[in-house]
N, C-alpha and C positions, 0 to 999 in steps of 0.2 A: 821529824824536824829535830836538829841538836837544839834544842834548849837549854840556855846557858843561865835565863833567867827568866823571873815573870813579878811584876808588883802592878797593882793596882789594873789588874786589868790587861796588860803589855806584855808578850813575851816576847824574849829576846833570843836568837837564833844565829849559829854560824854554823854553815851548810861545808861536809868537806869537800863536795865538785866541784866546790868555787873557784874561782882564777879571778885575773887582775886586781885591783886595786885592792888592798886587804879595807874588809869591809865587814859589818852586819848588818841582820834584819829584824824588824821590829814587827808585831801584827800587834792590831786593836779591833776586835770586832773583825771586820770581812776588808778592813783597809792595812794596806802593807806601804812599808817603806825601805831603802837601804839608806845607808851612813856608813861614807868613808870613816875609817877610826883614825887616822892622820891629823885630819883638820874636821870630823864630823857632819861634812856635808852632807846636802843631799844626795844621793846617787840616783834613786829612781824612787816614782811612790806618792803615795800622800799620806798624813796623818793627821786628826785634827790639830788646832794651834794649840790648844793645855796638853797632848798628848807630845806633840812634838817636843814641847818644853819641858816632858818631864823623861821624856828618852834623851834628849842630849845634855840634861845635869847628870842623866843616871850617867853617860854615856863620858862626861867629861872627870867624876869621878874615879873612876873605872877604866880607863884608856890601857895604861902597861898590861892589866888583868886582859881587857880585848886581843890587843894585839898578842897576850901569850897564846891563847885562843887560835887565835888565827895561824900562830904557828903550826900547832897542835895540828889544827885540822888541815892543815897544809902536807903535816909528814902521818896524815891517816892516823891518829890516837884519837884516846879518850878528850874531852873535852874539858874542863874544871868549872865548876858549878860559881857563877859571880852574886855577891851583894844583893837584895832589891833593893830599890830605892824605898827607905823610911818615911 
């Protein structure tokens, strides 16, 4: 898994076979979710509610950082290592 990040438990992931919607994913424990990075929705998933809350402040901080990401992995490169959340 590209892991781009990991705090408290969460790591954060952008996979390069992805397609559509430029997006990541989150895992805590054995529960996974995606998020659009546009508007950070949900895409697919669940996570608990303190967990959800602290992927989408990491996630609203961090957004240009995502979406370069997702270029990245769009044109098959390296990935760049993002922030945890403090």
């Amino acid at each position: 898994m590209p892991e781009i990040s990991r705090f408290l438990g969460i790591v954060i992931a952008i996979y390069w076979k992805e397609h559509g919607v430029p997006h990541f994913h989150a895992k805590y424990g054995s529960q996974r979710a995606s998020f659009a990075i546009d508007d950070l929705r949900l895409l697919e998933g669940a996570l608990p509610p303190r967990v959800m809350g602290l992927v989408l402040e990491w996630a609203t901080l961090h957004r240009e950082e995502l979406m370069e990401d997702w270029r990245l992995a769009m044109d098959k490169k390296p990935l760049r290592p993002i922030e945890p959340l403090a």
